[in-house]
BABA-707765 format. One line per 4 residues: number of its first residue (from 1); their letters; for each residue x, y, z negated of C-alpha. Coordinates in steps of 0.02 Angstrom, whole numbers. Layout:
N
NUM) a) X:Y:Z | ...
END
This chain:
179
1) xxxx) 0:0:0 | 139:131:-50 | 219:127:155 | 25:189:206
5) xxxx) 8:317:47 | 153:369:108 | 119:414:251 | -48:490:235
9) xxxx) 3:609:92 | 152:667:197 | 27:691:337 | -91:805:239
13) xxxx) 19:884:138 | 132:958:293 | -42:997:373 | -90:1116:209
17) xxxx) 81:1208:233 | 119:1232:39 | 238:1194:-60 | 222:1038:-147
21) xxxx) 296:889:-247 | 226:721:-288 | 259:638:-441 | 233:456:-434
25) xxxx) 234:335:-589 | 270:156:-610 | 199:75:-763 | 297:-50:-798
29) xxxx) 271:-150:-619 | 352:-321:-609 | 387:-309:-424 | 463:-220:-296
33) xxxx) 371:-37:-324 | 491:65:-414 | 640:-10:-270 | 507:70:-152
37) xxxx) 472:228:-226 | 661:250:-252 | 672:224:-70 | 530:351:-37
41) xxxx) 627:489:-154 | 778:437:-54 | 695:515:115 | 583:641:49
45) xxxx) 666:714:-111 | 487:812:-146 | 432:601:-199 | 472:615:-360
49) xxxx) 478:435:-459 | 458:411:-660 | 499:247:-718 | 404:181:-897
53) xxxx) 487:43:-980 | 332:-77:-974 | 174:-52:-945 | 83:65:-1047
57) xxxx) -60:74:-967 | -176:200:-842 | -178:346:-960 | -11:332:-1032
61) xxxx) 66:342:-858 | -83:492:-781 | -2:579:-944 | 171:551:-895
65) xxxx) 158:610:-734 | 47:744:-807 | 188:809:-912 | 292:811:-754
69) xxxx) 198:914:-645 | 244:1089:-651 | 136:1173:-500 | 16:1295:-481
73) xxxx) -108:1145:-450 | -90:965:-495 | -188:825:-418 | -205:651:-512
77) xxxx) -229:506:-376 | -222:329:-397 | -94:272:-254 | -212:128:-209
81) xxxx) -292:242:-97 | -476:231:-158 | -483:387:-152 | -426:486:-1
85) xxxx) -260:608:11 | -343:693:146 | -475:791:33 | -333:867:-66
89) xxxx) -347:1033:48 | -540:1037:1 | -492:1031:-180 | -345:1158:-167
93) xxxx) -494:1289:-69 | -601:1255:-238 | -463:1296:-327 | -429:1484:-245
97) xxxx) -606:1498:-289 | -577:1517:-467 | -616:1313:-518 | -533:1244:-663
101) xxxx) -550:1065:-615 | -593:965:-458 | -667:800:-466 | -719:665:-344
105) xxxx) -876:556:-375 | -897:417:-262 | -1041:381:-178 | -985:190:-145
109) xxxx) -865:91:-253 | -729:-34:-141 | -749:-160:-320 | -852:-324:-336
113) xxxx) -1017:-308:-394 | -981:-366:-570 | -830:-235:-583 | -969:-98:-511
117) xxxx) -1093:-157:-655 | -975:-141:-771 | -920:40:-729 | -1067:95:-729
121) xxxx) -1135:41:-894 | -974:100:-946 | -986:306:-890 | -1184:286:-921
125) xxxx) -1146:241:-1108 | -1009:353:-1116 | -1115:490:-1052 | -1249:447:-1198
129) xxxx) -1134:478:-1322 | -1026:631:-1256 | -1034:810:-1314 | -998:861:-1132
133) xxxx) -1080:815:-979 | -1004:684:-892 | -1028:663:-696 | -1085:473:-664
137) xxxx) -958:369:-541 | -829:526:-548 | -640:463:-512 | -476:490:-588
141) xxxx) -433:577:-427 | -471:746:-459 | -369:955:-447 | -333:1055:-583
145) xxxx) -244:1214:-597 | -107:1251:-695 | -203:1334:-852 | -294:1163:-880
149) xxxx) -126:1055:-847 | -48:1163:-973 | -165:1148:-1105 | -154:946:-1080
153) xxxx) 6:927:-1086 | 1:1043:-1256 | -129:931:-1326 | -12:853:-1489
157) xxxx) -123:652:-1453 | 6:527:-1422 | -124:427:-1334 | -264:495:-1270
161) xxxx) -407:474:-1131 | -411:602:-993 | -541:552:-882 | -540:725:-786
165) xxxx) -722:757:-754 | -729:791:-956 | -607:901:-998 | -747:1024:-1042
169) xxxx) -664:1138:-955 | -792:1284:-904 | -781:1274:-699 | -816:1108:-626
173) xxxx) -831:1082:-453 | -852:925:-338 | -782:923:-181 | -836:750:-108
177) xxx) -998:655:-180 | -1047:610:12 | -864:507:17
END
């Protein structure tokens, strides 16, 4: 999967004609991905690669890479491609518009139907019991600016959830429910 994300961030990014970085981390993988992504930040020194020890898990490594990120905008994306690269420009426009946060809520999930089921009695219970509204189906992939990524990253949890879409941040905006 990484040769194709590869390719199609480098593709969009060029096309937006900013400056950017990508900061890609490997939790702990017990194959070949961190040879790869060294191999990526070999040819394209704006691939950036951090390296955990083991696997820590999904929000241990969006917060490492979180803590990483120092641009005006940071975008968290899974690199299985789920969700696509492409709408980063769409994101970056909601951005200029004065949005705090970006998120993506898909209209169809790729997983089996037990996996679906289980998502979403997951974000519907969730949702029950949150202070903050919480956008059904919504993605890790999502923009921030760099007010929001700042006040993450100063947030003194060692562990801690950051499912984007509640942040509670107070402009929300998403870019791609008809994905």
């Amino acid at each position: 999967m990484l040769p194709l994300l590869e390719a199609r961030l480098r593709q969009c990014l060029e096309e937006l004609r900013i400056s950017w970085e990508v900061i890609f981390v490997d939790d702990g993988s017990q194959d070949s991905t961190f040879q790869q992504l060294a191999a990526m930040h070999a040819n394209e020194p704006r691939f950036k690669v951090v390296s955990l020890s083991r696997n820590f898990g999904h929000q241990a490594a969006l917060q490492a890479g979180l803590a990483r990120a120092g641009g005006k905008a940071v975008a968290i994306l899974d690199a299985d491609l789920q969700d696509p690269p492409e709408l980063l420009g769409r994101g970056l426009v909601k951005l200029s518009e004065g949005y705090d946060v970006v998120y993506g809520v898909r209209k169809k999930r790729k997983e089996s139907f037990v996996k679906r089921g289980i998502y979403a009695l997951y974000y519907r219970l969730l949702s029950s019991i949150a202070e903050v509204n919480i956008p059904l189906d919504a993605g890790d992939f999502c923009l921030m600016g760099r007010r929001v990524a700042t006040i993450l990253n100063a947030m003194p949890e060692r562990n801690f959830f950051l499912p984007p879409r509640i942040t509670g941040m107070d402009r929300l905006s998403s870019i791609w429910a008809g994905v």
